[in-house]
N, C-alpha and C positions, 0 to 999 in steps of 0.2 A: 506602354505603346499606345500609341492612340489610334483608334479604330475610323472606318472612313465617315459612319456617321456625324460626326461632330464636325469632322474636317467641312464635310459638305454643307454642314448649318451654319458653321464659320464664312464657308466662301458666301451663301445666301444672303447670310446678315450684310455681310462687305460689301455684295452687288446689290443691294437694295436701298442702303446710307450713298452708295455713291451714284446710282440713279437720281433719289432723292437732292442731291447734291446739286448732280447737271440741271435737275428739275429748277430747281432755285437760280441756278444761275442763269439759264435760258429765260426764266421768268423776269428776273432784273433787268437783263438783257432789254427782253422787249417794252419794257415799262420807259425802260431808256430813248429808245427807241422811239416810243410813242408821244414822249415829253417834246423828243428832240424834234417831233414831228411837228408838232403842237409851235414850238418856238418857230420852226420854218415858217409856217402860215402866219403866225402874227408880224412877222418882219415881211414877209407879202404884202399885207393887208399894210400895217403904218407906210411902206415907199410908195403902197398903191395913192396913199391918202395924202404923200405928201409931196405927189409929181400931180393932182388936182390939182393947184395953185400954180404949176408953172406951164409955160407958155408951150405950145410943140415946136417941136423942132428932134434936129438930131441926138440930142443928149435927153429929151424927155424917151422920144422911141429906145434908144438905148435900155435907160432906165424900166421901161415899161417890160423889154424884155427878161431881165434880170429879177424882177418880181415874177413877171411867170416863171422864170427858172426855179424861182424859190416855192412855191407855189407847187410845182410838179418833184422838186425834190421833196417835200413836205410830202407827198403824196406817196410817192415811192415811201419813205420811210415808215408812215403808216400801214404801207398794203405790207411790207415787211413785218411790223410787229404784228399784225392779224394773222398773217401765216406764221409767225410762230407760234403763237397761242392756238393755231388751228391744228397746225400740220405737225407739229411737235412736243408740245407742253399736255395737251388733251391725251393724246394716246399715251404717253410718258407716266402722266399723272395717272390714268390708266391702268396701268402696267404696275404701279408700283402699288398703288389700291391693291391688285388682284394678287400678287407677290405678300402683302402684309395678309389678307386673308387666305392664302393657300397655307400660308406656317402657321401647323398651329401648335400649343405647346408639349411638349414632349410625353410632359405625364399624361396627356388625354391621347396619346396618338396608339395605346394599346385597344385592340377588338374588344366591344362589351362582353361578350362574351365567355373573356376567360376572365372575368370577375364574375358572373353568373354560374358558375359551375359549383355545382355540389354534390357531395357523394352522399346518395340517399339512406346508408346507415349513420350519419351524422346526424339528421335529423331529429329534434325531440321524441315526433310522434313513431318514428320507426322505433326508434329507442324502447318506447312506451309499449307499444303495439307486441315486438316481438322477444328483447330479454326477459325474462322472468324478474321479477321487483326484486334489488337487492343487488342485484349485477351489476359489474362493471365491464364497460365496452373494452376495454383495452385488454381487462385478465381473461373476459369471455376467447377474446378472438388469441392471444398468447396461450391459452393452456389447450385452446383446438387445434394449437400446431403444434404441440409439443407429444 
């Protein structure tokens, strides 16, 4: 049978790879995001530079809008990846830091305690101190119950 222990280290492990997971994916996400930001602005900036040479009128204003559009979607899509790296990926990343340092491994997870325990007739010097030379602990203490 298997006890709830394990069960519960099992599900930790599992919610912790699949944080880690979303972690990674939100992260490409916004890297995505931020590229795709990056490309809006440069195709701004080239229609901005390459409605310079033509004359006004209605298809330059046109055109002039259309670069601001790009320009403010570039924008948007920037302020998008900062908030996820703000408002998401930070505390996430967070969280799973604090989750990898709260497990810790099984064999240290007993009190020092009960490693530190000894029975004072075990000792050499009690040994020494109180049988008579020649004795043995275990026939001493067997033939005082018999």
């Amino acid at each position: 049978h298997r006890w709830g222990f394990d069960i519960q280290l099992n599900e930790h492990k599992r919610a912790t790879e699949f944080t880690q997971t979303l972690v990674q994916i939100f992260q490409e996400k916004s890297e995505l995001q931020s590229t795709y930001a990056r490309g809006l602005s440069r195709l701004s900036v080239r229609l901005r530079d390459a409605l310079g040479s033509v004359y006004d009128g209605s298809v330059h204003n046109s055109f002039l809008r259309v670069a601001s559009a790009l320009e403010t979607e570039a924008t948007l899509h920037q302020q998008f990846a900062s908030g996820l790296v703000d408002g998401l990926l930070q505390p996430w990343t967070q969280l799973v830091e604090s989750l990898n340092k709260s497990r810790k491994p099984v064999s240290f997870a007993y009190p020092s305690y009960t490693f530190g325990f000894s029975w004072p007739c075990l000792s050499p010097f009690w040994r020494q101190s109180v049988l008579p030379s020649g004795h043995n602990l275990v026939y001493s203490l067997s033939s005082s119950l018999t």
